[in-house]
GUFI-652228 format. One record per residue (C-alpha): residue number from 1; residue in one letter; x, z, y. Coordinates in steps of 0.2 Angstrom, whole numbers, plus 5000, padded with zeros to 4 digits. Example, Ala and Ser with C-alpha at 12.3 -4.5 7.8 and 13.67 -1.06 7.14 Angstrom:
GUFI-652228
SITE    nr   rest     xx     zz     yy
SITE     1      A   5062   5039   4978
SITE     2      S   5068   5036   4995
END
This chain:
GUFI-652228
SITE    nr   rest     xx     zz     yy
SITE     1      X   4896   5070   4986
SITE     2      X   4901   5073   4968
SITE     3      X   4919   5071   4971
SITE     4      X   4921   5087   4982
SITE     5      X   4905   5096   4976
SITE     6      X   4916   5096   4957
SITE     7      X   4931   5099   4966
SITE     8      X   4926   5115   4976
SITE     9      X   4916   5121   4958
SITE    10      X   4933   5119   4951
SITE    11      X   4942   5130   4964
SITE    12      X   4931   5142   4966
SITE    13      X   4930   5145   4946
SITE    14      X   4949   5147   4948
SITE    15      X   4950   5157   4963
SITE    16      X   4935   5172   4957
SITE    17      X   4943   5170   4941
SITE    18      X   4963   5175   4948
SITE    19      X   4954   5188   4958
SITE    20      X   4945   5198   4943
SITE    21      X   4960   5196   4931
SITE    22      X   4974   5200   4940
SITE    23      X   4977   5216   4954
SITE    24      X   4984   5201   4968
SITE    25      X   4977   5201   4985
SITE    26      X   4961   5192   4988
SITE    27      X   4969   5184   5000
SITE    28      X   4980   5176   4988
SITE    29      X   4965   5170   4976
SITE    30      X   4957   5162   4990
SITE    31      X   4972   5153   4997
SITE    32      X   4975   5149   4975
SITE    33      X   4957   5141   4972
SITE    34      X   4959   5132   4989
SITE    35      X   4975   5123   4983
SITE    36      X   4966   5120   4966
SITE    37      X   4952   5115   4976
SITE    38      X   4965   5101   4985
SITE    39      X   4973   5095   4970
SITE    40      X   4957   5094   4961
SITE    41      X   4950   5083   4973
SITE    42      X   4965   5071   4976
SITE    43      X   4965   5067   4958
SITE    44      X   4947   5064   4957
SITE    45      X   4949   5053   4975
SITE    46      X   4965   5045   4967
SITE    47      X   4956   5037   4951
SITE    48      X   4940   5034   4960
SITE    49      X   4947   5022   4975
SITE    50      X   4957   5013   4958
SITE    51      X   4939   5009   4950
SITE    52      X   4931   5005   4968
SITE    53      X   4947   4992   4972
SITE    54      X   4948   4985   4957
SITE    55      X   4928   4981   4956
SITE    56      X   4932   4973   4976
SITE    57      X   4946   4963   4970
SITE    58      X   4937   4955   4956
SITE    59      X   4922   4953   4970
SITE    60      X   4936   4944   4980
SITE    61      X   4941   4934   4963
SITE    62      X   4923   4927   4964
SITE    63      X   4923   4925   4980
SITE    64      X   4937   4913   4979
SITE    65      X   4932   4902   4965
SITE    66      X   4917   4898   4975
SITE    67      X   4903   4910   4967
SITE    68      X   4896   4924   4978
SITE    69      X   4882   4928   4966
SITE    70      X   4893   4936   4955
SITE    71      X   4904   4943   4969
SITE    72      X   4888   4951   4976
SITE    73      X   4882   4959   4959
SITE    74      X   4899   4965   4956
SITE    75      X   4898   4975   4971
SITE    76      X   4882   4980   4969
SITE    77      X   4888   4989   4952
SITE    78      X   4901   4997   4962
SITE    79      X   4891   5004   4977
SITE    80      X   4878   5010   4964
SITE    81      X   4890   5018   4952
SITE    82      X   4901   5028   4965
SITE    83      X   4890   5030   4981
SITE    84      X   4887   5049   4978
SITE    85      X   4906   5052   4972
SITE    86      X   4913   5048   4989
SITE    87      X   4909   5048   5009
SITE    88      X   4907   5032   5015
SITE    89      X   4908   5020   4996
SITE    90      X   4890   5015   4998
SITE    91      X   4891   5010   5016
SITE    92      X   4908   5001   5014
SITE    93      X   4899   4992   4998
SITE    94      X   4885   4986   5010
SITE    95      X   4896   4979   5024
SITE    96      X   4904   4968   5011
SITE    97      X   4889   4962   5005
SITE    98      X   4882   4960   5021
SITE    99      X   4896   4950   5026
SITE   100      X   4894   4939   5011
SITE   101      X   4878   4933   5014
SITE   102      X   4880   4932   5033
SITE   103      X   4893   4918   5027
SITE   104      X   4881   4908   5018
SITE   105      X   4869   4909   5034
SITE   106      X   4855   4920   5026
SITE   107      X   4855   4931   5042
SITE   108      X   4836   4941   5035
SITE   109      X   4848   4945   5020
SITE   110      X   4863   4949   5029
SITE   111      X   4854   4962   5043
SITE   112      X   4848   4972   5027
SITE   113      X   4865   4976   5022
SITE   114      X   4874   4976   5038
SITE   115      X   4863   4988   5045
SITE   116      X   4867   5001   5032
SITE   117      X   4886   4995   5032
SITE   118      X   4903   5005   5039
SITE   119      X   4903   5009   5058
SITE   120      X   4922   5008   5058
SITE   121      X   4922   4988   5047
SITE   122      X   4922   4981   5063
SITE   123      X   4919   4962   5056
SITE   124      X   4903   4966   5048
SITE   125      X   4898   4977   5064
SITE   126      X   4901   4961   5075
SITE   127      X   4890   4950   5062
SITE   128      X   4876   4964   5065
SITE   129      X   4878   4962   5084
SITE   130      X   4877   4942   5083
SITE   131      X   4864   4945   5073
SITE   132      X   4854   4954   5086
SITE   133      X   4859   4943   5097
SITE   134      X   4852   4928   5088
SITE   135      X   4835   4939   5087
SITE   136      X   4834   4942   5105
SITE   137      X   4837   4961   5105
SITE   138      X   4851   4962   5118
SITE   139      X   4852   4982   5119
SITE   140      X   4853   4984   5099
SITE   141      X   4867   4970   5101
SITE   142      X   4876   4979   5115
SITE   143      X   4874   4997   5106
SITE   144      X   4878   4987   5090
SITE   145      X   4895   4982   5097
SITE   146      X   4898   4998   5106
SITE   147      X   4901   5007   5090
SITE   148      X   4911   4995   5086
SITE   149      X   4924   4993   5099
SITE   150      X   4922   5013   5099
SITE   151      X   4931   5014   5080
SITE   152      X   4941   4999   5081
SITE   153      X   4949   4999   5100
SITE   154      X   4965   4989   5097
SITE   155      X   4957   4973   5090
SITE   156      X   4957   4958   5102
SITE   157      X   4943   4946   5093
SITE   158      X   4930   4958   5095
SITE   159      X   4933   4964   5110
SITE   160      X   4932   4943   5114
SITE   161      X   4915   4943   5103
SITE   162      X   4908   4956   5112
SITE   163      X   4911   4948   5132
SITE   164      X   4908   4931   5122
SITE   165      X   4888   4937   5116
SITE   166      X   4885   4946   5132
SITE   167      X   4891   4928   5143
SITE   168      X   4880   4920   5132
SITE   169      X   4863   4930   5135
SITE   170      X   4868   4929   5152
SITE   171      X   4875   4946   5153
SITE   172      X   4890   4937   5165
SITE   173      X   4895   4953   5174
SITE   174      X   4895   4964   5159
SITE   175      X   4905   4950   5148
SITE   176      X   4921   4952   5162
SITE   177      X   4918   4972   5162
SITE   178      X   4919   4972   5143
SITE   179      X   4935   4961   5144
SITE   180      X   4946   4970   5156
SITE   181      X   4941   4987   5149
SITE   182      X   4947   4976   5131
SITE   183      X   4964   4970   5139
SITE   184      X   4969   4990   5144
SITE   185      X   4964   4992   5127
SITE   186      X   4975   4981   5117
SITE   187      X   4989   4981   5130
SITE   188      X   4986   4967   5137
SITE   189      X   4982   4955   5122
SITE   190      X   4987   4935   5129
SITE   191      X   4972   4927   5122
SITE   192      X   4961   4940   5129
SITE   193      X   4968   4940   5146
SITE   194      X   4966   4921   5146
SITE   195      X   4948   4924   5141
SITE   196      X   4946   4938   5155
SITE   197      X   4953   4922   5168
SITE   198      X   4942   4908   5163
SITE   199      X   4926   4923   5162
SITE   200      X   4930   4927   5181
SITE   201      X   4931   4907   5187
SITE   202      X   4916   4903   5178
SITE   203      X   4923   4895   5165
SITE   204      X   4920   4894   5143
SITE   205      X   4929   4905   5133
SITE   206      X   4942   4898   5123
SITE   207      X   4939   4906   5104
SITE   208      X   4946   4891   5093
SITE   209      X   4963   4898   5094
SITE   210      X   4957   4915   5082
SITE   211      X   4953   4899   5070
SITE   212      X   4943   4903   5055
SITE   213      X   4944   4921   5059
SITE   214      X   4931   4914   5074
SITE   215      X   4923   4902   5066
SITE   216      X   4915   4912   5053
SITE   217      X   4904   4921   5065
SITE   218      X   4893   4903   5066
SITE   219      X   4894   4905   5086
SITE   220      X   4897   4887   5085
SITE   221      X   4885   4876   5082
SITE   222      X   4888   4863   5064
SITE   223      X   4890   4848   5073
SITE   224      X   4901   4854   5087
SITE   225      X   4913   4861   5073
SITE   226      X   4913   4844   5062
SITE   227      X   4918   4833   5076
SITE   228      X   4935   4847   5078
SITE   229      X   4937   4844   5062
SITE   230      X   4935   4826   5060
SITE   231      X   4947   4825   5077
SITE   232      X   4959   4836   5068
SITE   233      X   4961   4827   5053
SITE   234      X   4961   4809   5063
SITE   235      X   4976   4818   5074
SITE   236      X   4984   4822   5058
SITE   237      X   4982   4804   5051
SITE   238      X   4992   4799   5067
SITE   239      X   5004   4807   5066
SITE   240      X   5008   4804   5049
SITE   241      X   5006   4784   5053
SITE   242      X   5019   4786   5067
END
């Protein structure tokens, strides 16, 4: 990465530099160009996350008004123009993309993104794993999610999206394993718990209460999710009659 590769140039320069023009220890030019070193490279880390979340927020602008075009060129630019100055730009860069056109239902698009995306952007990871799932590759699924719970322990939804593809496969056993080892794991999270009980009677998971966070996994089928709404917004005309 540019960023360090600069950063250790920069120190080095300093610390040979201390050593051959002054009668200090070498002990003390290398300790010198290794603080440089640091400084050099926070500095450079400092103005380069500004440009990288600045290029996501105006990403996020477009997202909002309802044009992901734009959003995904924007950060195309930015995974293009500062993937080799940083560990980990590029793959964050294809996670969000990923995830963008996993929401518009274009899965082919979706997987060539995801797959390169960030192990520990545990949103993108689960879409990868529903992904396999939808493609009938239950151990790149299980792996898939493996990693993810692996990097992001303490949240609930995924741990309920794992035990919720695995249920769904028909994986049964595995889904109520995968649950309790999630509920040690969040400290007993209550929606999770729940989950684990209605797994272990035979029952459905109970997802709707995560809400939008849930339903943009498409894990629901369209029609199912209009008639919610449409009973949602009939309850609501009720109440407002009353």
């Amino acid at each position: 990465m540019f960023s360090v590769i600069i950063s250790l140039a920069v120190g080095a320069v300093f610390g040979v530099g201390l050593f051959y023009t002054t009668s200090l220890h070498p002990v003390v030019s290398v300790i010198a160009g290794t603080l440089v070193f640091a400084v050099v490279y926070i500095l450079m880390l400092k103005q380069l996350m500004k440009k990288v979340n600045d290029g996501m927020e105006a990403a996020q602008k477009d997202l909002m008004a309802n044009r992901p075009e734009r959003a995904v060129i924007l950060l195309t630019e930015v995974k293009n123009k500062y993937a080799n100055w940083q560990f980990f730009i590029g793959k964050q860069m294809n996670a969000q993309i990923g995830m963008i056109y996993y929401l518009r239902r274009d899965f082919t698009k979706a997987y060539d993104y995801l797959q390169k995306g960030f192990v520990r952007h545990w949103v993108a990871m689960a879409m990868l794993g529903i992904i396999y799932m939808k493609r009938n590759q239950p151990k790149k699924m299980a792996d898939t999610f493996d990693k993810a719970v692996a990097g992001s322990r303490k949240e609930p939804l995924l741990w309920n999206l794992y035990a919720y593809c695995l249920d769904k496969i028909g994986e049964h056993t595995k889904a109520v394993s995968v649950m309790e080892k999630g509920v040690k794991k969040t400290n007993k999270n209550e929606l999770l718990a729940s989950n684990l009980e209605l797994l272990k009677s035979g029952g459905k998971m109970k997802m709707q209460a995560y809400g939008d966070l849930w339903y943009q996994f498409h894990l629901e089928k369209q029609g199912a999710l209009i008639r919610k709404q449409t009973k949602a917004v009939q309850g609501r005309r009720k109440i407002v009659r009353k």
